[in-house]
Structures are given as structure tokens and as C-alpha cells.
N, C-alpha and C positions, 0 to 999 in steps of 0.2 A: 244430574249425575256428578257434577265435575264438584258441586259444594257437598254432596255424601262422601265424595271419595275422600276429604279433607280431611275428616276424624281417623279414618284410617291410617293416612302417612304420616300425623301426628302422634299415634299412640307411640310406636317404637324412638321416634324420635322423644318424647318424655320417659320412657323407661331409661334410653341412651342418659339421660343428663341426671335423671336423678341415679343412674349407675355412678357417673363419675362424681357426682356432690357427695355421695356417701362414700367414697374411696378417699375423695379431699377430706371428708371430716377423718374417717379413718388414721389419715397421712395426718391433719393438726393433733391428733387425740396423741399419737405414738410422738408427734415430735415435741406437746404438749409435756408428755410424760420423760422423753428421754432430758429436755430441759432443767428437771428438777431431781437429775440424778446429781449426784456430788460431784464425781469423775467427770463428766461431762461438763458442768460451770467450770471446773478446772483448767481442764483444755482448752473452754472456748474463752477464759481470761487470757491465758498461754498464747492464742492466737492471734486475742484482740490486739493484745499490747505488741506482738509482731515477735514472738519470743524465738523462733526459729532461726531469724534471720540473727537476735541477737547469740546465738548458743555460735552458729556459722563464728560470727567474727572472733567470737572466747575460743572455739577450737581452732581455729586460724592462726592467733597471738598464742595459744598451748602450746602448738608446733614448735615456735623460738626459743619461748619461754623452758621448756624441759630439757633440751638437750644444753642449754646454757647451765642451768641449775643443778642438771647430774652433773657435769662437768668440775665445776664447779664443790659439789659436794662431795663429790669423789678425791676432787686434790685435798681437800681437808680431811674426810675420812681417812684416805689412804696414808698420811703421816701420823694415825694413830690406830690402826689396825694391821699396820703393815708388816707381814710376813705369821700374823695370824689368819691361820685358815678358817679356823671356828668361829667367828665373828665376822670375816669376809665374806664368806658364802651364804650364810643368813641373809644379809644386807642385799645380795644380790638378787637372792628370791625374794625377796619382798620386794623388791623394783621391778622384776620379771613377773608377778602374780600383780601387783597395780596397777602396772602400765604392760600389756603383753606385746613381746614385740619391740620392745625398746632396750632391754637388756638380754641378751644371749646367756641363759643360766648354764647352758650346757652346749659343746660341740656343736651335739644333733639339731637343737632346738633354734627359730630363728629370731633372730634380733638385729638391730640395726646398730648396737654398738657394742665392740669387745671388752667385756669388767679388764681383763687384764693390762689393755691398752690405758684404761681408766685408772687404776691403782696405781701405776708407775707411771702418772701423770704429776707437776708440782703446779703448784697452786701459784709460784712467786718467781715463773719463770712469766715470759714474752704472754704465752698462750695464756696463761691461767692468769695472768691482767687483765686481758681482755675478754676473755670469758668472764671475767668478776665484775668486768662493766656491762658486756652482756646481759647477764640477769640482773643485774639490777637494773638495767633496763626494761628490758621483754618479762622478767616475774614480777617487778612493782605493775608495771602497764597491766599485765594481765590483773592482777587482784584490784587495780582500781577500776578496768573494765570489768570484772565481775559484781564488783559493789554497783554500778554503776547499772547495770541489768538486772540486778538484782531489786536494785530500788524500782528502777521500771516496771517491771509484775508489781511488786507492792503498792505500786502506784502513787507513790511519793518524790517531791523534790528530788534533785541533787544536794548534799549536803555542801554548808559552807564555812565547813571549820577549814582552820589553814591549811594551804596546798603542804608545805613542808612535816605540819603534823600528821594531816594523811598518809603522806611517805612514811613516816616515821612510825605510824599503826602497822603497816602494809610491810614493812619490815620486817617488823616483830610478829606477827602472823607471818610470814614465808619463814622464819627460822625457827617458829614453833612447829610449821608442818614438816621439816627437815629433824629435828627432836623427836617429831611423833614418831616419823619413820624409822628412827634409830630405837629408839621405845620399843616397836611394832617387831622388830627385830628381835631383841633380846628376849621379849616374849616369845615369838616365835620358836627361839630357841631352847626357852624355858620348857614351852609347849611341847615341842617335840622329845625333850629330854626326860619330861613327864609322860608320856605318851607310851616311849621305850620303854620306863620302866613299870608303869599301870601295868602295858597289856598281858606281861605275861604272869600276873598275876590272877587272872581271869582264863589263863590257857590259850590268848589269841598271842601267834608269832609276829613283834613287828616287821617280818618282810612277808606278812601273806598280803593276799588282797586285800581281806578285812580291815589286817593293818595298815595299808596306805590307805584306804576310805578314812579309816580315823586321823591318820595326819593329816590328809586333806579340809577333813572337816574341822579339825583344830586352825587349820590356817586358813582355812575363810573363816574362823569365827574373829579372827585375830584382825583379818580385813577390816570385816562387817562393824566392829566396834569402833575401827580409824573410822573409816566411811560415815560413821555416827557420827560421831565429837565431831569431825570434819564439814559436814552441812550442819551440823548446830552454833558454827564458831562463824562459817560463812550467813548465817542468818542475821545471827545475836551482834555477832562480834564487829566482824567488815560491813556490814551495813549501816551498822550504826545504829538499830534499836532496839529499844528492852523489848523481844518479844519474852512472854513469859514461856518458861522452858514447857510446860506440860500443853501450852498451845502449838508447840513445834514436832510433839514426840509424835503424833502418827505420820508427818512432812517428813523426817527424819527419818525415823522407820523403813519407811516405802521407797525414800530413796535411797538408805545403803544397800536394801534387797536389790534394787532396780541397778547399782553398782556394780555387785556382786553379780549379779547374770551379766554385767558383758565383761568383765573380768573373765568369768567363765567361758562364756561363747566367743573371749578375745581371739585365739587361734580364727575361729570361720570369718573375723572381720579380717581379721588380715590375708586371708584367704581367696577375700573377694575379688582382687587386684588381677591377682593372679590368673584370674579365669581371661581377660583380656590379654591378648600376646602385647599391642603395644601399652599397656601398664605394667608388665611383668617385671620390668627390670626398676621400677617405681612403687615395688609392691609392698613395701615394709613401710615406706613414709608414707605411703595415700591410705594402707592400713590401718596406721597411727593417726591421720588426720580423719578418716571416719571413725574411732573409736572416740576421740577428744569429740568428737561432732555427738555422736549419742552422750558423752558424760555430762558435757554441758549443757543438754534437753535435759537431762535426767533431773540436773541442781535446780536449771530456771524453772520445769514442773513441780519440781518437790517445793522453790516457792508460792509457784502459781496456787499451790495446796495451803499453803500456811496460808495469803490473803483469804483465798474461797471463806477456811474453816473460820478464818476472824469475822469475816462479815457478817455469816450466820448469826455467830454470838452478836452482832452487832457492836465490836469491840475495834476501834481504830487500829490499824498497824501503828506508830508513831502517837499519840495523843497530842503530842506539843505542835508537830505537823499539822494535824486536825485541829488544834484550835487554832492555828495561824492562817488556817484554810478559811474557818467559819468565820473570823475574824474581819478576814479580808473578802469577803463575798456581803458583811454586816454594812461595812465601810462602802461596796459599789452598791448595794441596796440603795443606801443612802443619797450615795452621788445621783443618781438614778433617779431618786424620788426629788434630788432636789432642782434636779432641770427641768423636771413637769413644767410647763403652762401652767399656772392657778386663774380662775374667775372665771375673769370674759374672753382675758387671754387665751385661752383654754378653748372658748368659743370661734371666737374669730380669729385667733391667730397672733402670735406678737409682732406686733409692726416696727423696725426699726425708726429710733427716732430719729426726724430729720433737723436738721438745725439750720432756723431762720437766716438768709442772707441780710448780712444789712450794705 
């Protein structure tokens, strides 16, 4: 009886196992699958390479970096827009719509630092020295840590051109992006002034709803095109390689839409703070340092996107990179092949040779 009974308490135990092997296949088939989605090799470059940790330390150096740099671009602005309204208040919604939270466009609205404090600040007094050392401190550091992480997803060297001419690039990028801004502005204003006078040629009022929907969408579109040129310049430009521009546009793309939504969703990041009593009174800066935390995931993915998309092609980031790469993996080949053992050595072993006493 006891060896009949044996078929029996084995059958349910082999349904049990081939239940779970066809659940494991199940599980490799989807994970199988999910592996050779795009978005998915993306993130898990973003991941391999530690890209989180790096976005952490760029919105960490953000933090210094911006309030030196408005500071800063304020005392310059403000000795050539001063006591113009029309050009001042532009300037400030385009700081308040980039960074939310950082500029007080109005009263009601929150921010952490007052434009009009700002305007009637001098550039060539005590403060505005040392805020001019400031940023050039905390904005070069930041854009050479950006290149710097940057190149990491791409997964290439550190570049070794000189420390002084890297400043010297990293300059002229932070005073091109202070240009765009000022750019971004007068558009803006363009935009808006074109907008007034469109809509009521079509019968919409600009103070109805409709028409603040369309100013609004005039000035994200004003955004979205910075936010372009912006990761296209941080690619091409601060990194240091020719990627070709039509390999960068869907990277680009995706990442000033992904921009533009926390631009938009800014208010609820700064919101967050808030909901804890003891962060409340820390809630505009911890707000501003989670929102620099998502923008600099957003730039490191949108590169992790441009590597993914080269590999496919099987197109190097860098070429000169990649041949100093194959180059030097030719040369340890070599080295490699040529400490082999040959013969008998090879056989028995090389014996060091000993040398006769006399």
C-alpha cells in the first residue's frame, strides 16, 4: 500500500512545479519583452551608470548656483531696464515660469526672492562682488559638473583639453543662457503683444478665459523652444561632441515636453514641503531643490536617450573616443598575447633561470 500510495502524493506535487515553471517562463517571456522596449534600455542605462545619484549632486550645486546668478543678472539688467516697466516685468515672468518659486511675479504668488529688492540692487557695490565671484563659482562648477555627467551616460572619458579653456567654454555658455533669457523675454513680449492684437480679430476678448489659455500657450511655446536649443547646446556643445543634430531631436524633444510639465506642475512641487509642519517654514527652498532634482533627471535621461538611440544605429557617441578606445584595448591584446608561454614553456611551465655559483 504504502508504494501505491506514492503516484498519488506525487501527482499534485508535479502539477505544483510545472504551475510555477510556466509562470517563470511567463515572468522571462514579459521581462524578455519589456527588455527590448526603447524607454526601458533607457532607464536601465540611466540606472546602470548611477544617473540619479548624479542629477542629486547637479541639483544640489543648482541650489547656489541660481540665486548667485539671478543676483548677479539682475544687478546688470537692472542698470539697463531701470524704471522701464515694460521690459521689467517680462523678464520676471520668464524667471517665475522657468524656475517657479524662485521669483515672486506678483504679491499673491510665492517665491523666494523679491524682483524689486533685485532691481535696485548694484552690481559694483560690496554684495554684488561677491556675488560676481559667487557665480562664477557655483555656475562654472555647476556646467563643468553637468558636462561631467553628462559624459557619464554617454559613457565616455573626461575630456582633456585645458582646465582654463574649459572655463573659458563654460563662460560663454552661462552668458549665452542669460542672452537666451533676455531673448525669451522680448519674445514673450512680442508674443503677447501679438496675441492682444490677433485675438480680437477673430472675436475672442483678450481678458476672457480663452484668452489667457492662448497667452499661456504662447508662453509655454516660448519655454519649450529655450528648453530645445537648451539640451541641444548642453549635448553638442558642453560635452564636447559632434553629435549630429537629427540624432539628438527626438532626446531633445521629449525632454523640453518633460520640462515643460514640471514648469507646469511647479506650484504642487513646491507644495510638497508644505504638507510637513516642520518643513514649512523651509518650503520654497526644499521646493526649489526638488524641482532642480527632477530637471536634472529629466537632462541626464534625455541623455541616457540620445546614447540608447546611437547604439541601435551602432553609431559611436565621440568616434575619436572610440578609436582611442579600440586602439587601446589592440595594444593590451597585444601585451597579452605577448606574455603567453610559447612551446614547452607553455607545457611545463617557465622556470626561472638559476645562475651557477662559482
Amino acid at each position: 500500500m504504502p508504494k501505491d500510495a506514492e503516484p498519488a502524493e506525487a501527482g499534485p506535487q508535479e502539477s505544483g512545479s510545472k504551475a510555477a515553471e510556466k509562470r517563470q517562463g511567463r515572468i522571462a517571456v514579459l521581462v524578455a519583452r519589456l527588455q527590448k522596449l526603447f524607454a526601458f534600455r533607457v532607464f536601465q542605462n540611466y540606472s546602470t551608470v548611477q544617473g540619479p545619484i548624479l542629477a542629486s549632486g547637479l541639483a544640489f550645486q543648482a541650489i547656489f548656483a541660481i540665486f548667485a546668478a539671478v543676483w548677479v543678472g539682475f544687478s546688470v539688467v537692472g542698470l539697463v531696464v531701470a524704471g522701464n516697466h515694460q521690459l521689467q516685468q517680462p523678464l520676471i515672468d520668464v524667471l517665475a515660469n522657468a524656475v517657479p518659486g524662485l521669483i515672486k511675479a506678483s504679491t499673491s504668488s510665492p517665491g523666494a526672492i523679491d524682483p524689486k529688492q533685485l532691481l535696485n540692487a548694484g552690481v559694483f557695490g560690496w554684495t554684488g562682488a561677491i556675488a560676481l565671484v559667487g557665480v562664477l563659482v557655483t555656475a562654472l562648477g555647476w556646467l563643468a559638473s553637468a558636462r561631467s555627467a553628462i559624459r557619464v551616460i554617454f559613457g565616455l572619458p573626461q575630456p582633456t583639453t585645458n582646465f582654463v579653456l574649459l572655463k573659458l567654454k563654460d563662460l560663454a555658455i552661462g552668458i549665452g543662457f542669460g542672452a537666451a533669457l533676455i531673448v525669451s523675454a522680448a519674445l514673450s513680449v512680442a508674443g503677447s503683444a501679438a496675441t492682444t492684437a490677433l485675438l480680437p480679430l477673430i472675436g475672442i476678448s483678450s481678458d476672457s478665459v480663452l484668452g489667457a489659455i492662448v497667452g499661456r500657450v504662447v508662453t509655454l511655446a516660448v519655454m519649450f523652444a529655450l528648453d530645445a536649443v537648451t539640451l541641444g547646446i548642453f549635448f553638442r556643445v558642453l560635452s564636447g561632441v559632434a553629435i549630429p543634430w537629427k540624432r539628438m531631436r527626438g532626446a531633445v524633444l521629449a525632454g523640453a515636453v518633460g520640462l515643460g510639465a514640471l514648469k507646469v506642475l511647479g506650484g504642487a512641487l513646491l507644495g510638497v514641503p508644505k504638507s510637513n509642519p516642520l518643513l514649512a517654514s523651509f518650503a520654497v527652498i526644499l521646493g526649489l531643490l526638488i524641482f532642480f532634482n527632477f530637471v536634472c533627471q529629466v537632462i541626464l535621461v534625455s541623455a541616457s536617450w540620445v546614447r540608447v538611440g546611437m547604439d541601435d544605429r551602432g553609431l559611436p557617441i565621440d568616434p575619436v573616443a572610440e578609436k582611442a578606445r579600440r586602439e587601446q584595448e589592440r595594444k593590451d591584446a597585444e601585451a597579452a598575447r605577448a606574455a603567453r608561454p610559447r612551446g614547452l614553456a607553455r607545457l611545463f611551465g617557465r622556470r626561472p633561470r638559476v645562475t651557477p655559483s662559482r
